[in-house]
N, C-alpha and C positions, 0 to 999 in steps of 0.2 A: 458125364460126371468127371470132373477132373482127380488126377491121381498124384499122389502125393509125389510125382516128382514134376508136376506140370510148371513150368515157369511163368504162367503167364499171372499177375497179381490179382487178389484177390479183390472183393470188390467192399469199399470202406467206406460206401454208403451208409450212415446210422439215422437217418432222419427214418421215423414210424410214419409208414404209411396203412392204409385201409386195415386188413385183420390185424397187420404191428403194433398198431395202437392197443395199450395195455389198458389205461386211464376209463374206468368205468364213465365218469362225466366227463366233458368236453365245453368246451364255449365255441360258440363256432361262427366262424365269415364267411359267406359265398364269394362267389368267385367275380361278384361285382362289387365286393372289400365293404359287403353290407351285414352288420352284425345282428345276429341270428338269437342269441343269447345263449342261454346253458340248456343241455338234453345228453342223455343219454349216449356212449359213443357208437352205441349200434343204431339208434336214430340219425345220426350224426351221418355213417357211414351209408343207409338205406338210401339218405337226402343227395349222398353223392354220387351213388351209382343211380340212382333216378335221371337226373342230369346229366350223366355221361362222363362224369371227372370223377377225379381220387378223392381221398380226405389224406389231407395231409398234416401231421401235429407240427406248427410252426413255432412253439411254446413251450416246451414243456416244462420247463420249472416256475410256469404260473400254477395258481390256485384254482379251478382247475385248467388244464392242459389246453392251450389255442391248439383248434386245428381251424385247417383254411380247406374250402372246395375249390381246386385248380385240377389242369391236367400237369400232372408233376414231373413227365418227360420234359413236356415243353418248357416247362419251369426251367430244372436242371438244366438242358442247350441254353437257356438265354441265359442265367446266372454264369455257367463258363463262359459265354463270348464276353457280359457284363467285366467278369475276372481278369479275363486276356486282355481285354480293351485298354481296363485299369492299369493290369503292369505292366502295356507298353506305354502309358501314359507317364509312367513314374521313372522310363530311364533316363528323362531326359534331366529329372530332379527329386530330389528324394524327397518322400511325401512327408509332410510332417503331421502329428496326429493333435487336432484342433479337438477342442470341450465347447457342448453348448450344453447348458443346465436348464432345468423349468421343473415346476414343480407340479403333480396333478391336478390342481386348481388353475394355473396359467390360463388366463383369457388368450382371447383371440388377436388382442390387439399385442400385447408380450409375446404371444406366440408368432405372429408375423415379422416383429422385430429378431427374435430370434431365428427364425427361419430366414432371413435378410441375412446373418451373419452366417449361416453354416452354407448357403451358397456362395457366397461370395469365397467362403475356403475352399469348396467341392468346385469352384471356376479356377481356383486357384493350383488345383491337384492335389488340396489336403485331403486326410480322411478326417470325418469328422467323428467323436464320439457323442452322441446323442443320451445325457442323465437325467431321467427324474428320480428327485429327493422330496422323500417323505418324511413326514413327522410328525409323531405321537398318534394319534389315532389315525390317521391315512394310512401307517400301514395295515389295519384291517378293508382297506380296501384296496389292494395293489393293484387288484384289475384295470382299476383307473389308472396307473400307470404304463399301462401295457397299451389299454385303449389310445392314451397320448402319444406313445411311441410311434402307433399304427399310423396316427393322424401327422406324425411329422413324418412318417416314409412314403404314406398317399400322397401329401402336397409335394413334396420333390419329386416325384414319382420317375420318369423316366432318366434322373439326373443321375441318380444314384442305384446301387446295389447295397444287399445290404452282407456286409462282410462278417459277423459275429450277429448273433439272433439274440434279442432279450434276454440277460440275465442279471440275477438279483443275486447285488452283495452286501450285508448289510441293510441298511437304510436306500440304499442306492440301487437305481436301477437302470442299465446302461444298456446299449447297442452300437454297434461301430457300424457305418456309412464310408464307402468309397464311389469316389467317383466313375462313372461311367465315359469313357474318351467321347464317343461320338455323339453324346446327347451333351456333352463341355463345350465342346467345340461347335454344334449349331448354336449351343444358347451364347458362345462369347459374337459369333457371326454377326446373330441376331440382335445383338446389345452394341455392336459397334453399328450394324446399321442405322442404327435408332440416334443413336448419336450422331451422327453426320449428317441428320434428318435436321435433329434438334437448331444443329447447329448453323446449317443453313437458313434455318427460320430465323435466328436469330440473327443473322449478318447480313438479311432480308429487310428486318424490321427495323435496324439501325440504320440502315443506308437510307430509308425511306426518311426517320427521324431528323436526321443529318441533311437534308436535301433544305440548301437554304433558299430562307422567303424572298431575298431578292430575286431568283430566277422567275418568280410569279409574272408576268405581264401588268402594267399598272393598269388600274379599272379609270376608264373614258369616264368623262364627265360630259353628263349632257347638258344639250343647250341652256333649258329652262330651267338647269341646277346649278348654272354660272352666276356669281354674285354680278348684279347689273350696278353701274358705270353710273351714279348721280351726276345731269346734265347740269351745267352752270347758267347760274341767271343772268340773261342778257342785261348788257350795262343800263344804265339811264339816261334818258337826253339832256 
């Protein structure tokens, strides 16, 4: 037990894990980011130690409180290396902080276009802010915005960390994303190889194009395809 003259700092951990959790109801995702829907959070908690991981509340100012089944140590080490990665990624240029907006309705097809843009900032070393905007009766159903947030941090998935957790201000409902150095840097690797693929094919396929018809060998003509030689009629005596 430490004593009030212990120097060593306290521990400033406030994420609710297993008994912390106050929130009688819960919505809850396993730990393969598959939604579970609403139960109890002693149901909630039984489901996670059945399985061997924590319940973790990764929400709390939703209606009711996300928690997620993960092992939450392991979480915690990768979120700091995720951190460290990030802010050696940022000496080299100061992050600037990018908006993508969508609304709880966005299709899937607006939602790929938008996901096109906030990668292209997270290669770029911005953070991005990830908002859905509701309105007029959407926000009786905020969960749906929450659900959306979930689904744009699964598809980036190892690109990103996520640096501020879901919160709602207003009509707005926001999450900040930074990038992850060593998953930036395979996917820029990865994206210039492609491209010198690309490009090769293509400087392939013009050469081929460009190859002119004269160098063809001309095609023989055979015997019996020669126009024949009308004989002359012999004179008259």
């Amino acid at each position: 037990m430490r004593g009030r003259g212990d120097p060593r700092p306290q521990d400033k951990d406030t994420t609710r894990i297993n008994e912390r959790i106050r929130a009688r109801e819960v919505r809850l995702i396993d730990e393969e980011g598959e939604q579970l829907g609403e139960m109890t959070s002693d149901e909630a908690r039984a489901l996670a130690e059945e399985r061997g991981f924590d319940l973790v509340e990764v929400a709390p100012n939703s209606r009711p409180p996300v928690c997620r089944i993960m092992d939450y140590g392991k979480y915690k080490y990768e979120q700091k290396k995720k951190a460290a990665a990030s802010k050696a990624a940022g000496k080299g240029r100061a992050a600037v902080m990018k908006e993508v907006k969508m609304r709880p309705s966005t299709d899937d097809h607006d939602l790929q276009f938008k996901l096109k843009n906030a990668r292209k900032f997270l290669l770029e070393g911005d953070k991005v802010k990830v908002t859905v905007m509701f309105r007029g009766r959407e926000m009786a159903h905020r969960r749906n915005g929450y659900d959306k947030l979930q689904e744009v941090e699964d598809l980036l998935g190892e690109l990103v960390s996520v640096e501020n957790q879901p919160q709602m201000n207003g009509r707005f409902l926001s999450m900040v994303l930074v990038p992850n150095r060593a998953a930036v840097e395979a996917a820029k690797k990865e994206e210039a190889a492609l491209a010198k693929a690309a490009a090769k094919e293509a400087a392939l396929a013009a050469g081929e194009e460009a190859a002119p018809a004269a160098q063809k060998p001309p095609k023989a003509v055979k015997a019996e395809e020669a126009t024949p030689v009308p004989e002359e009629a012999p004179a008259g005596d």
